[in-house]
C-alpha positions in Angstrom: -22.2 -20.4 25.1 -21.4 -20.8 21.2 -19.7 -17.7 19.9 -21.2 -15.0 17.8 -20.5 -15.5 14.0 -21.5 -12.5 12.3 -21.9 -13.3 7.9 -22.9 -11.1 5.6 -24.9 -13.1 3.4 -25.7 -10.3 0.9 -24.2 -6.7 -0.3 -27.3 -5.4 1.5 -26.7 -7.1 4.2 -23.2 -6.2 4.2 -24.5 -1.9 4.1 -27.1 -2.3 6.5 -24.0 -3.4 8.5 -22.1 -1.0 7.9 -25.0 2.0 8.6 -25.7 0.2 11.6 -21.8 1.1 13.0 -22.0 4.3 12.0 -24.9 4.9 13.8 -23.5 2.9 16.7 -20.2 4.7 16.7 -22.1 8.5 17.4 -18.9 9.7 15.6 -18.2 13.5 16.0 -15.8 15.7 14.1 -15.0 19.3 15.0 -12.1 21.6 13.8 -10.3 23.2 16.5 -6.9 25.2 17.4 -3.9 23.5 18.2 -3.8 25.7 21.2 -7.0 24.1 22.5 -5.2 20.2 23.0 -2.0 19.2 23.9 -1.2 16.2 22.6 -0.1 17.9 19.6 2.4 20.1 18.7 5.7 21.9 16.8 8.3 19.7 17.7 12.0 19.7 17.0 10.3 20.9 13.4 7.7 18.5 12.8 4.2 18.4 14.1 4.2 15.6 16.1 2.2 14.0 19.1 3.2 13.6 22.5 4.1 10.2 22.4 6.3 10.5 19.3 4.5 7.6 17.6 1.4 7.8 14.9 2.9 10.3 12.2 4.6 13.7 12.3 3.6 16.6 9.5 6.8 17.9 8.3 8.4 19.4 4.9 10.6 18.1 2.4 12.9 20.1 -0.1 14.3 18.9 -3.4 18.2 19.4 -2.8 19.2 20.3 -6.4 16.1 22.9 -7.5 14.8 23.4 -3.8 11.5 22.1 -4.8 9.4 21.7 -1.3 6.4 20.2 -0.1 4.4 19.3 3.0 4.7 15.6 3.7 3.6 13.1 6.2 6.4 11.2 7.7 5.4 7.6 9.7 8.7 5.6 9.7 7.0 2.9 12.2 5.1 0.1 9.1 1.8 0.0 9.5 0.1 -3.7 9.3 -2.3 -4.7 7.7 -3.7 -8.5 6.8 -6.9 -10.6 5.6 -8.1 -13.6 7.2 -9.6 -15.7 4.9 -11.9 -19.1 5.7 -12.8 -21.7 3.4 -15.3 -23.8 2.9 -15.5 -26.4 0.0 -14.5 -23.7 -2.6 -16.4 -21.0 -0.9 -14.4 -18.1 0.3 -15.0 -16.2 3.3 -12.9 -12.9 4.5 -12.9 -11.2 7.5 -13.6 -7.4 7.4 -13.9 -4.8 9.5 -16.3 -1.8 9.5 -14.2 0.9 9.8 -15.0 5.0 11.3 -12.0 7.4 10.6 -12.5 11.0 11.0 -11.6 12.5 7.2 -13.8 10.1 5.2 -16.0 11.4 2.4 -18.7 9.1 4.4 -17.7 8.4 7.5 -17.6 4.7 7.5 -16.1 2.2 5.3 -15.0 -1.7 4.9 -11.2 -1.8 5.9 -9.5 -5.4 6.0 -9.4 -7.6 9.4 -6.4 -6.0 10.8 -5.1 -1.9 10.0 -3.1 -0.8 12.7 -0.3 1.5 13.0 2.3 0.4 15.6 1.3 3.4 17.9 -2.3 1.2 18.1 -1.5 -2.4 18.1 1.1 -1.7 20.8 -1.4 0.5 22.6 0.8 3.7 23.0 -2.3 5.7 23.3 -3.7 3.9 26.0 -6.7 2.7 24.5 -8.0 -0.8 23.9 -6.2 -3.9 22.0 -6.3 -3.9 18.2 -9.0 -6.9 17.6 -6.9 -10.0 15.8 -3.6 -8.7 16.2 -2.6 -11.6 17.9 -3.1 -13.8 15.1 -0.7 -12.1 13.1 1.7 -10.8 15.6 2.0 -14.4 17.3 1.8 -18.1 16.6 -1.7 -19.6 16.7 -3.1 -22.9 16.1 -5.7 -22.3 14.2 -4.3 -20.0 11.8 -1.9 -20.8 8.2 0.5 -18.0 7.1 0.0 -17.7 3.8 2.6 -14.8 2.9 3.5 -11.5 3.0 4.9 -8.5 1.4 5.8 -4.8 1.9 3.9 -1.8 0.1 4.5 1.4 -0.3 2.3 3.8 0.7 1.0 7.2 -1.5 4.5 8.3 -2.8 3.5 12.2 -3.1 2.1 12.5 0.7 4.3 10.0 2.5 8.1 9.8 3.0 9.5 6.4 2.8 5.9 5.1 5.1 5.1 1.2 3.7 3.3 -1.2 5.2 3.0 -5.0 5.7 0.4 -7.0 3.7 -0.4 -10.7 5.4 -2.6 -13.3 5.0 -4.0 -16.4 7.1 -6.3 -18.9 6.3 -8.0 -19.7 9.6 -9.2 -23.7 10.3 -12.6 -22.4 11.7 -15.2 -19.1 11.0 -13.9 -17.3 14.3 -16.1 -15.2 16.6 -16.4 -11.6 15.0 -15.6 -9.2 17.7 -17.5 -5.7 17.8 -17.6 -4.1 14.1 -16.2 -7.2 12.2 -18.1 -9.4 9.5 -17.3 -12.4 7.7 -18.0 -11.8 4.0 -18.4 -14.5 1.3 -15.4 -13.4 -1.8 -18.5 -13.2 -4.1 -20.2 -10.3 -2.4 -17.3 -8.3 -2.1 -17.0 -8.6 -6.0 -20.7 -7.3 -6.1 -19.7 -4.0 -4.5 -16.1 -3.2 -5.9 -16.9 -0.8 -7.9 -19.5 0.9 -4.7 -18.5 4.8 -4.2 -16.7 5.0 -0.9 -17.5 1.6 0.8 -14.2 -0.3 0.4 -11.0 1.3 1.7 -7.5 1.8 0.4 -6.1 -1.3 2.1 -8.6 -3.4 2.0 -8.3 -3.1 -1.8 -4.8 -3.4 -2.1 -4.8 -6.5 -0.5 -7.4 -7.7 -2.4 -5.5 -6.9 -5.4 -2.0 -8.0 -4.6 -3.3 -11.8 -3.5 -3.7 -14.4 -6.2 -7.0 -15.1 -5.8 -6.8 -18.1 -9.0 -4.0 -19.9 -7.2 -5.5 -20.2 -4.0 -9.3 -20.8 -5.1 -8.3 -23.6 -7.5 -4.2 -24.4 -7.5 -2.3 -24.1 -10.4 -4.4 -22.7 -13.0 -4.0 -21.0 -16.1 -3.4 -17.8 -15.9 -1.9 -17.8 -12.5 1.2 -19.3 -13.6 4.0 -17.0 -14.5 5.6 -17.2 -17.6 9.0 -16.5 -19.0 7.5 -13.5 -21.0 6.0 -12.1 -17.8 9.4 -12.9 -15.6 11.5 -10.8 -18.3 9.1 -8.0 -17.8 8.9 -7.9 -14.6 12.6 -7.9 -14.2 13.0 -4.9 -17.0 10.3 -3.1 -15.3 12.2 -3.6 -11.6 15.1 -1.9 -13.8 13.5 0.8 -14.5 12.7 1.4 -10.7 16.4 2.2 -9.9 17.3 5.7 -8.8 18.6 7.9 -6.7 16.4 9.8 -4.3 17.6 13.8 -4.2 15.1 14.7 -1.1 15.3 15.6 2.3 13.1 16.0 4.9 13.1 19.7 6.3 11.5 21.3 9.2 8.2 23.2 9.1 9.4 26.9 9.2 11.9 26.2 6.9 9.2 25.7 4.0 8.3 28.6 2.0 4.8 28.1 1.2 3.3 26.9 4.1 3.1 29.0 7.1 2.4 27.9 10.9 -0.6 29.2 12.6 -3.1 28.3 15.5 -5.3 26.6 13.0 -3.1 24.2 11.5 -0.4 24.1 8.4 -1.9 27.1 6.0 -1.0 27.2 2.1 0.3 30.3 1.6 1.2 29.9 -2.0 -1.9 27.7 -3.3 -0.4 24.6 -3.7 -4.0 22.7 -3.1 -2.7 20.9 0.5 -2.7 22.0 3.8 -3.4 20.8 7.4 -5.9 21.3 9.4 -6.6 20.3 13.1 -9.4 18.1 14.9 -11.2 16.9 17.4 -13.0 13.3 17.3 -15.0 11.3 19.2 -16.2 8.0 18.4 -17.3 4.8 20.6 -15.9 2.1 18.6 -12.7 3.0 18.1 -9.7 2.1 20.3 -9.8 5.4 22.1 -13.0 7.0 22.0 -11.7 11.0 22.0 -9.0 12.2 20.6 -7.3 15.3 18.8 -5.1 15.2 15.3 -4.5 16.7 12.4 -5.3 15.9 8.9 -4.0 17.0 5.5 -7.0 19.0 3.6 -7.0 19.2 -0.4 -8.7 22.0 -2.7 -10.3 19.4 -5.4 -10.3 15.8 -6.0 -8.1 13.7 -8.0 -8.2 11.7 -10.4 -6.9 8.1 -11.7 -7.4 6.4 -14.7 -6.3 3.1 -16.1 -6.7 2.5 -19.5 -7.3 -1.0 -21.2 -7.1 -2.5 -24.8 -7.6 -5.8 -26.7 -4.8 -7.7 -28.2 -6.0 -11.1 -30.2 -8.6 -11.8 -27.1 -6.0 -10.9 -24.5 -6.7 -7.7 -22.2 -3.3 -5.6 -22.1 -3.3 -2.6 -19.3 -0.7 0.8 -19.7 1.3 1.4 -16.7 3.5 4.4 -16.0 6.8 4.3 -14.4 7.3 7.9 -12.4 9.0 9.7 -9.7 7.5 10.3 -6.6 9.6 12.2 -4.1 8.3 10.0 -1.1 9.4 6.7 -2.5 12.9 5.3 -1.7 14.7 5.6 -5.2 12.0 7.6 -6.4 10.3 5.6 -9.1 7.3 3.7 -8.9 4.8 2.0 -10.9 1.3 3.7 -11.1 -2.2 3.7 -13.6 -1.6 5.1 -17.1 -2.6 8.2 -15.0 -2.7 9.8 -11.8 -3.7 13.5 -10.7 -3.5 13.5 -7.1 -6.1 15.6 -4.4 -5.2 18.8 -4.8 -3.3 19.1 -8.1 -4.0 20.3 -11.2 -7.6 21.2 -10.9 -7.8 22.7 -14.6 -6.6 19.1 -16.3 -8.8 16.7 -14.2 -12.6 17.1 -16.1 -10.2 17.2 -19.6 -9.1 14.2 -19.4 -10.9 10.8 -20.8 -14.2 12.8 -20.3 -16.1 11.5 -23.2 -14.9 8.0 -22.8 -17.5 5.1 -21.5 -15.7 3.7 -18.7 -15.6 -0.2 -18.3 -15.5 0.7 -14.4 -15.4 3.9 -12.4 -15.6 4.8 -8.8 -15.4 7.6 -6.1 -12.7 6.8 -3.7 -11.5 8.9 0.1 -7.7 8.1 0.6 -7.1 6.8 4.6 -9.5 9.0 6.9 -7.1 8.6 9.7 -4.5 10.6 7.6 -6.8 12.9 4.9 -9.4 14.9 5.4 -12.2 14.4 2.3 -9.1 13.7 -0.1 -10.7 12.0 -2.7 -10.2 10.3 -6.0 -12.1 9.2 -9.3 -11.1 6.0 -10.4 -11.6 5.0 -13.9 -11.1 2.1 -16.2 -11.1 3.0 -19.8 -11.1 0.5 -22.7 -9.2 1.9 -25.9 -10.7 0.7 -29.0 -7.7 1.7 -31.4 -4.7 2.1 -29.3 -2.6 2.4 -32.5 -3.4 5.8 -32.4 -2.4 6.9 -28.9 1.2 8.6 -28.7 1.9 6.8 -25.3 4.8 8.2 -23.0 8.5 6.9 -22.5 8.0 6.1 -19.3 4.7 4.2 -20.7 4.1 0.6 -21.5 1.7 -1.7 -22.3 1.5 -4.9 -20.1 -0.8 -8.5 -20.1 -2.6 -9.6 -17.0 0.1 -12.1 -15.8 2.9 -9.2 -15.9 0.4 -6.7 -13.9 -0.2 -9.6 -11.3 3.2 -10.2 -10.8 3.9 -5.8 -10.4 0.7 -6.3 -7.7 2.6 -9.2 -5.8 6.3 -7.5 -5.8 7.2 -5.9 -2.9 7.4 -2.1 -3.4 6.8 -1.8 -7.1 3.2 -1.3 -7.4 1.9 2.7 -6.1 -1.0 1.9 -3.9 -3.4 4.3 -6.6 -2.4 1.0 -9.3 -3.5 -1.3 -6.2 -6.6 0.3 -5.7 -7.5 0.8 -9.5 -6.9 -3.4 -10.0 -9.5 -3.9 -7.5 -11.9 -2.8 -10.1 -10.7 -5.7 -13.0 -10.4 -8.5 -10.4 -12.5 -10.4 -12.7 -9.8 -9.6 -15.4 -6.8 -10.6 -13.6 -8.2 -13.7 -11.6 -11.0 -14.8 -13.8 -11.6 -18.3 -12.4 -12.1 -16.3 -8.6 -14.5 -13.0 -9.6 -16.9 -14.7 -12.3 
């Protein structure tokens, strides 16, 4: 019996897909009391599940100022990885239609492989992660094509990063329950769709060099000295000393333990609240967890100019107290879920975007944490008082940020998805 290829021929093709899992899936969510499960609980200070894998909901205090914070703390990397097929100088990836309980819509396109340890080593029991073989193990059938390590949101996780690969596989392989084959062109029709693409499945699109593997050595994907020299002053600039520590729970002062979850006592816009899910295609079909709530959404924004017919993009370089040495390089700017409500409809408002979207961070993690996205081109940036930890780069230096390990913030991942006909113009015509 020939095996099942499933190809999304279409972006309607690749929705109807999509609403079809959803509906599949019968997904449930309810909000219950951590006294009502017991696979989670306060642990040795944390809030942790029984099996000590997944993640664990803990604090973390500033040693010099005590400055504190609730924080997610996953030190196991998470993997994820594309497979791509080619044929002639068509480009096909593998995706997978994704349910996780705190999305904005329930469903969304995630990459062919996002798996914590806890689920690709099947600590909760529960079915084997589809694919993980491939990139876990030798096969014959598929090509490494590299790898790298990214951090995850620097203000929500301590230290977490996770592994980005890629194969290119000899042959279309059979698509297993919720995956699709997708030709490169149709995901470039729905990049900038509202909730339909997922955090990691952007990153990885953004980190890849698209040009270099689509048609070899082409201009644009070559780096040159210019964009070398920045790269290595911006890796300078990285360097620091973190001053954090991770603290237990009832040691924080604005959060407060109760039956219901993490509560914000001192309205910092985060808190935790606790779950119970069921859904059929997903590993394990019930299960209990928590997820950290926000008050409002966030807010990202990117801003572009034109330099002599060259597209220059303004990075930040900031300090996040989740990320090892602190400093990281983000959008021009970033207001996360939850902070700053009063400054996020002020800023840009009456620009024209050159590309905006919605965007729910991980559902497995958030519950409706959500983001604007928004690329802004600057007519006259001669008059814009830009920061000192500001700078303006071209599209070779921003690719090369994209590829380094740990340089890039995952909100400048995501935001590049939306001008991957910018930075690999010969791929996303």
């Amino acid at each position: 019996m020939k095996a099942k290829v499933r190809i999304a021929e279409s972006s309607s093709d690749l929705r109807c897909f999509l609403e079809e899992t959803v509906t599949r899936s019968e997904f449930k969510l309810s909000r219950i009391n951590l006294s009502e499960q017991n696979h989670w609980s306060i642990r040795t200070g944390a809030l942790s599940h029984c099996s000590n894998g997944f993640f664990h909901v803990a604090g973390i205090r500033q040693r010099t100022t005590a400055e504190e914070h609730l924080i997610l703390y996953q030190p196991q990397s998470a993997l994820t990885g594309l497979a791509l097929f080619r044929d002639g100088q068509q480009v096909y990836v593998l995706l997978q239609a994704r349910i996780e309980p705190g999305l904005s819509n329930i469903g969304q396109y995630g990459p062919t492989i996002q798996s914590t340890a806890a689920n690709y080593l099947q600590m909760h029991g529960g079915k084997r992660t589809s694919y993980a073989e491939l990139f876990r193990s030798f096969s014959p059938i598929a090509n490494p094509l590299g790898s790298n390590i990214q951090f995850d949101l620097g203000k929500r996780y301590y230290q977490k990063s996770k592994v980005h690969s890629y194969l290119e596989l000899d042959e279309q392989i059979e698509t297993h329950e919720n995956m699709i084959w997708v030709p490169l062109q149709v995901i470039a029709e729905v990049l900038a769709s509202d909730n339909f693409l997922n955090p990691d499945l952007r990153s990885l699109l953004s980190v890849f060099d698209w040009d270099l593997f689509i048609n070899g050595d082409v201009s644009g994907s070559r780096k040159t000295k210019e964009s070398e020299d920045d790269v290595f002053a911006i890796s300078a600039k990285l360097l620091g000393k973190s001053d954090w520590k991770l603290i237990a729970l009832d040691q924080l002062n604005g959060w407060e333990i109760q039956d219901n979850g993490i509560a914000d006592v001192s309205g910092s816009g985060i808190w935790v609240d606790m779950f119970q899910v069921s859904c059929f295609s997903r590993e394990v079909q019930e299960w209990s967890q928590p997820l950290l709530s926000c008050s409002n959404r966030g807010l990202v924004v990117l801003l572009v100019r034109k330099i002599d017919d060259e597209y220059e993009y303004l990075v930040s370089f900031e300090s996040e107290f989740g990320i090892s040495g602190q400093r990281t390089v983000l959008p021009s700017f970033v207001i996360y879920p939850g902070d700053n409500p009063e400054n996020i409809s002020q800023l840009f408002e009456n620009e024209t975007p050159l590309a905006e979207m919605a965007q729910s961070e991980e559902g497995g993690r958030f519950y409706n944490n959500e983001s604007i996205y928004r690329v802004i081109l600057i007519e006259d940036s001669s008059r814009m008082n830009i920061g000192s930890g500001q700078r303006w780069v071209k599209a070779e230096t921003l690719k090369s940020i994209l590829s380094s390990s740990n340089s890039a913030s995952l909100q400048l991942r995501c935001i590049a998805s939306l001008i991957l006909d910018l930075i690999n113009p010969h791929s996303f015509l």
